[in-house]
C-alpha positions as CSV (number, residue, x, y, z in Angstrom):
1,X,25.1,19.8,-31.1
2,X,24.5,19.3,-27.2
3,X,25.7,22.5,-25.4
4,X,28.7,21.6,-23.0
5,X,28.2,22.5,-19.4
6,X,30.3,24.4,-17.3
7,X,32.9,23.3,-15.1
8,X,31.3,23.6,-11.7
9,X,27.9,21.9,-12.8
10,X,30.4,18.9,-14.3
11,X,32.2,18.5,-11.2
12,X,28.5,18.8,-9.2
13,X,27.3,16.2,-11.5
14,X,30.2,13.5,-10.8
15,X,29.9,13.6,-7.7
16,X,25.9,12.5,-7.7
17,X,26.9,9.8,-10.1
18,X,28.2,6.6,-8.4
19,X,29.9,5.2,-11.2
20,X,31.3,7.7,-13.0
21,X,33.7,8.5,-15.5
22,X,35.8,11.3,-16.0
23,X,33.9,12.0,-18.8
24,X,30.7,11.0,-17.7
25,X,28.5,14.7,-17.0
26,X,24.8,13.4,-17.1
27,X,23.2,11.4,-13.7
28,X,22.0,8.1,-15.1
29,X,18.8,6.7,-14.0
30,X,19.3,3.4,-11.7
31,X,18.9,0.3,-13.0
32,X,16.4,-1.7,-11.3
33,X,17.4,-5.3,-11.0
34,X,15.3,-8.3,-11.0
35,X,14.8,-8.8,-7.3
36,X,13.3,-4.7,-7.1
37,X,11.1,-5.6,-10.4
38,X,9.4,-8.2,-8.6
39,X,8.3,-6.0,-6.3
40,X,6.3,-3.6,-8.7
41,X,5.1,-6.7,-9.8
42,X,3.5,-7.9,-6.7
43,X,2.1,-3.8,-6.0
44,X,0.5,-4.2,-9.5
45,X,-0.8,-7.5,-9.0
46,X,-2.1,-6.9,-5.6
47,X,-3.5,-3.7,-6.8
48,X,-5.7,-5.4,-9.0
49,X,-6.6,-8.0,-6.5
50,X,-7.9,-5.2,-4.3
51,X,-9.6,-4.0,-7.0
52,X,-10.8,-6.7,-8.7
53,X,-11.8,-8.8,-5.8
54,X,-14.7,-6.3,-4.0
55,X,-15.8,-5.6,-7.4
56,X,-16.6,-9.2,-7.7
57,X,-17.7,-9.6,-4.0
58,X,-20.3,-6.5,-4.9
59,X,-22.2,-8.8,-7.7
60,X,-23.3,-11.0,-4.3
61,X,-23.3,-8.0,-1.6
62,X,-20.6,-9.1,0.5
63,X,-18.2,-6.4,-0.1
64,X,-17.9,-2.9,1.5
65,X,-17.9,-1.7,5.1
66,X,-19.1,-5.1,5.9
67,X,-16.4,-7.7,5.0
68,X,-13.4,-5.1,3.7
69,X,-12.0,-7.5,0.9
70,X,-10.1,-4.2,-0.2
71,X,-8.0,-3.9,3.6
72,X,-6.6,-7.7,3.2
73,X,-4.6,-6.7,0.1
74,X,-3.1,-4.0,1.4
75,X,-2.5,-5.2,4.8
76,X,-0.8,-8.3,3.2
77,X,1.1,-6.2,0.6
78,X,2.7,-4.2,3.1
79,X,3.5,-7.0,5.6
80,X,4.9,-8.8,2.6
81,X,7.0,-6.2,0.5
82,X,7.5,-3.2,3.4
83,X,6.0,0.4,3.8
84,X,6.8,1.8,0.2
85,X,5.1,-1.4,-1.5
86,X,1.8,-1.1,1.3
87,X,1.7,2.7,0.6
88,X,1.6,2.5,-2.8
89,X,-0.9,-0.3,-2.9
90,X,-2.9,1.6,-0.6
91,X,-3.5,4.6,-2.7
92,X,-3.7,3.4,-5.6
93,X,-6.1,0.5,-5.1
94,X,-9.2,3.0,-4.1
95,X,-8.5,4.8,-6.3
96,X,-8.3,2.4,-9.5
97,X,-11.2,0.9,-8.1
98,X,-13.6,4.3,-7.7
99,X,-12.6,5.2,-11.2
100,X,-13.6,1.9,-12.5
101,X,-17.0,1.1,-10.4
102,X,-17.5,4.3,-8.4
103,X,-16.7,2.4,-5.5
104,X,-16.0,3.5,-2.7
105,X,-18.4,6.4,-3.3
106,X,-16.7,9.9,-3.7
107,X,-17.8,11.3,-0.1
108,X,-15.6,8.5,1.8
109,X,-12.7,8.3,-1.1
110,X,-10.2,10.5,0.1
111,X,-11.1,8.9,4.1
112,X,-10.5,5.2,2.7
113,X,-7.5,6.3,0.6
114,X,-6.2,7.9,3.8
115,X,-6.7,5.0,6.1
116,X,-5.6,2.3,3.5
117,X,-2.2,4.0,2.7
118,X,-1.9,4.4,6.7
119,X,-2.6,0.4,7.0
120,X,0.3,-0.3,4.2
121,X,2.4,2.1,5.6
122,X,2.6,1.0,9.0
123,X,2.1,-2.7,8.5
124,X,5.3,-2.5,6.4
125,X,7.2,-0.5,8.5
126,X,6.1,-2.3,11.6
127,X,7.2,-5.5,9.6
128,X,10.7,-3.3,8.9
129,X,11.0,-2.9,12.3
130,X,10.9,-6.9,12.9
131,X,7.2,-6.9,14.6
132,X,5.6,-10.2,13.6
133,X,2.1,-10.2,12.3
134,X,0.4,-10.9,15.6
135,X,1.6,-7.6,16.6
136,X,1.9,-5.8,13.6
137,X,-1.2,-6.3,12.0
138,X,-3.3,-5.2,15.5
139,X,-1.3,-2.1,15.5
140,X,-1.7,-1.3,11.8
141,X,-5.1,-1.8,11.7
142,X,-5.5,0.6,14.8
143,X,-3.7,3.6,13.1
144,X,-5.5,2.9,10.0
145,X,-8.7,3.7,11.8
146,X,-7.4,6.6,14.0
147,X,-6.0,8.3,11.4
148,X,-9.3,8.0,9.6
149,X,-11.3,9.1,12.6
150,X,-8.8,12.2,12.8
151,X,-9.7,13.0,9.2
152,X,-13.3,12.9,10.0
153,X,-12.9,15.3,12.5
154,X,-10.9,17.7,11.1
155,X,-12.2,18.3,8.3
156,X,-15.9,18.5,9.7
157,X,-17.2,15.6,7.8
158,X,-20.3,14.3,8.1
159,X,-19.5,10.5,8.3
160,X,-20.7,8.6,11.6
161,X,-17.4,6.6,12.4
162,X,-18.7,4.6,15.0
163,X,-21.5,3.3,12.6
164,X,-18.8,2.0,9.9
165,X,-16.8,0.6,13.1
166,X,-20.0,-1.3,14.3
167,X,-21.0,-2.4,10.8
168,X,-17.2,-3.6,9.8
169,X,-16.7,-5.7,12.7
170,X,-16.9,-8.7,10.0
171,X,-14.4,-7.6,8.1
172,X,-11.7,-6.9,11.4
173,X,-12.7,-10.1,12.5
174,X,-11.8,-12.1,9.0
175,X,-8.3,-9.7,9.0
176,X,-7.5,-10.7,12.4
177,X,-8.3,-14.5,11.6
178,X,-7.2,-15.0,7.4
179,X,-4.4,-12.5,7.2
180,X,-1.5,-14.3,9.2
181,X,-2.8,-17.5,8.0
182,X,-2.3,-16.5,4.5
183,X,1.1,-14.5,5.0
184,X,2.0,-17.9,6.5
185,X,1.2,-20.0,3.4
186,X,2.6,-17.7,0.8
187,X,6.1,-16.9,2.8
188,X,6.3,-20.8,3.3
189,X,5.1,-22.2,-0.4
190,X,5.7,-18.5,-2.7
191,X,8.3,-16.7,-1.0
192,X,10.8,-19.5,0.5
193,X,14.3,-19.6,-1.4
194,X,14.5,-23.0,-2.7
């Protein structure tokens, strides 16, 4: 038998509960409806993209601090879906994908997982905040990198940041360029309300 609980914890818990009865005494969890599924979905499925993708771009060398294919997912997650979506793309992507091919290596993980989650939140909130693209996605990618070089420094590491900013200039170059273009295409032909 479930021990009853006593009247001030009962009257605690009813408040908490939206809907509740009067003999309701436990908080429900919230039901997620179909519109909030579809956006684990899309943080999965870019996930795996940013995963999958530089793993396959790595077979031909043109992944890594060159081209970035890891930044266009999160960038374009969090533009898409909104900080919370970007933020959760953005840690979780390096990390899937250093515990699957070691890449990126352990001495610049917890740098890229910093700078990436920074990129998804602030893209998204940005977005939130009704910047478009063309200003959102300059300014994202700035604290990204700031944030990253503030790591660097405080914590002594040994990592030449201008280096990796003069041998990613690719990479910035394609976000600039392919990123609005494709948020374009998939809000017009994926997103649209029919």
């Amino acid at each position: 038998m479930i021990p009853t609980t006593s009247p001030a914890l009962r009257e605690e818990l009813k408040k908490r509960v939206k809907f509740s009865s009067p003999y309701q005494t436990k908080v429900l969890p919230i039901i997620l409806t179909f519109s909030q599924v579809k956006y684990y979905i899309f943080s999965v499925a870019f996930t795996s993209l940013a995963v999958f993708v530089p793993w396959f771009l790595h077979q031909f060398n043109l992944a890594g601090p060159k081209f970035l294919p890891m930044h266009f997912f999160i960038l374009i997650a969090g533009f898409l879906f909104g900080w919370r979506t970007g933020i959760m793309v953005g840690i979780l992507s390096p990390l899937m994908s250093y515990s699957i091919s070691h890449m990126p290596p352990i001495f610049i993980l917890p740098e890229t997982i910093l700078e990436l989650a920074v990129y998804g939140f602030s893209i998204g909130l940005l977005r939130e905040k009704k910047f478009n693209i063309w200003i959102a996605l300059p300014l994202a990618m700035i604290l990204g990198r700031l944030a990253r070089l503030i790591f660097i420094v405080d914590f002594g590491l040994k990592t030449n940041f201008l280096a990796y900013l003069q041998m990613s200039w690719p990479g910035i170059v394609l976000q600039l360029i392919l990123i609005p273009f494709i948020v374009f295409i998939l809000q017009k032909i994926v997103f649209e309300k029919k």
